[in-house]
C-alpha positions in Angstrom: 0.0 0.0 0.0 1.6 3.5 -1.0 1.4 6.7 1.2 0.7 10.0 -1.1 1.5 12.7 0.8 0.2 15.8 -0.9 1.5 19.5 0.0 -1.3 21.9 0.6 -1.8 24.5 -2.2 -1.7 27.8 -0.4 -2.3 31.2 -2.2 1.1 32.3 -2.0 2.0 29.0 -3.7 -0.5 30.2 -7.1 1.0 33.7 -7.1 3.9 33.5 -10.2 7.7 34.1 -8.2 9.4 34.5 -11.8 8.7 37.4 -14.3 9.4 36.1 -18.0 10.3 38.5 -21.0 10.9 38.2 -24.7 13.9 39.2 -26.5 14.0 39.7 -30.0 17.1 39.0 -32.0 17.0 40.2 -35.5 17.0 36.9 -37.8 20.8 38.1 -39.8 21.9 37.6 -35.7 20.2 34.6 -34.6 22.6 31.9 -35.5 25.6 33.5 -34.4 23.4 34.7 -31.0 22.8 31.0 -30.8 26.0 29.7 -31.1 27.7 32.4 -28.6 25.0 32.0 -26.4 25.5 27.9 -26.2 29.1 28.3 -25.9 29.0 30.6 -23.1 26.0 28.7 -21.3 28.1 25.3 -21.4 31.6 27.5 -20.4 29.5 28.6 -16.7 27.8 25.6 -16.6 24.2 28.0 -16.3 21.0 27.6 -17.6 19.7 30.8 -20.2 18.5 32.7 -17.5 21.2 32.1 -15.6 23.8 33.4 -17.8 21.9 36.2 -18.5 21.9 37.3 -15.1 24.9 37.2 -14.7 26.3 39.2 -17.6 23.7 41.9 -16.1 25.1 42.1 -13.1 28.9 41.8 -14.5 28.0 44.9 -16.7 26.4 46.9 -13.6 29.1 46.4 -11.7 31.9 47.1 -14.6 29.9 50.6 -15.5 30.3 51.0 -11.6 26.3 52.2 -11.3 
């Protein structure tokens, strides 16, 4: 006999904790995007979002803002 222990659903739990946004390449950059963007995801080890963080942060700090 199996156990199923479920995890209440509270409201907090419904409202969204990540904010998603498009970003358009133009289609003459999309390979090469691709390709740098593959290489630098596999270099850090990071998922898109993760990468793309970080180079946002790396540039605030650089432009010392």
């Amino acid at each position: 006999m199996s156990i199923v222990l479920e995890k209440s659903v509270t409201p907090t739990d419904l409202e969204e904790k990540t904010t998603k946004r498009n970003l358009s390449i133009p289609k003459r950059e999309a390979k090469q995007m691709e390709a740098i963007t593959e290489k630098l995801m596999e270099f850090h080890g990071f998922s898109f979002s993760q990468l793309h963080r970080k180079l946002l942060r790396d540039e605030y700090k650089r432009q010392n803002l």
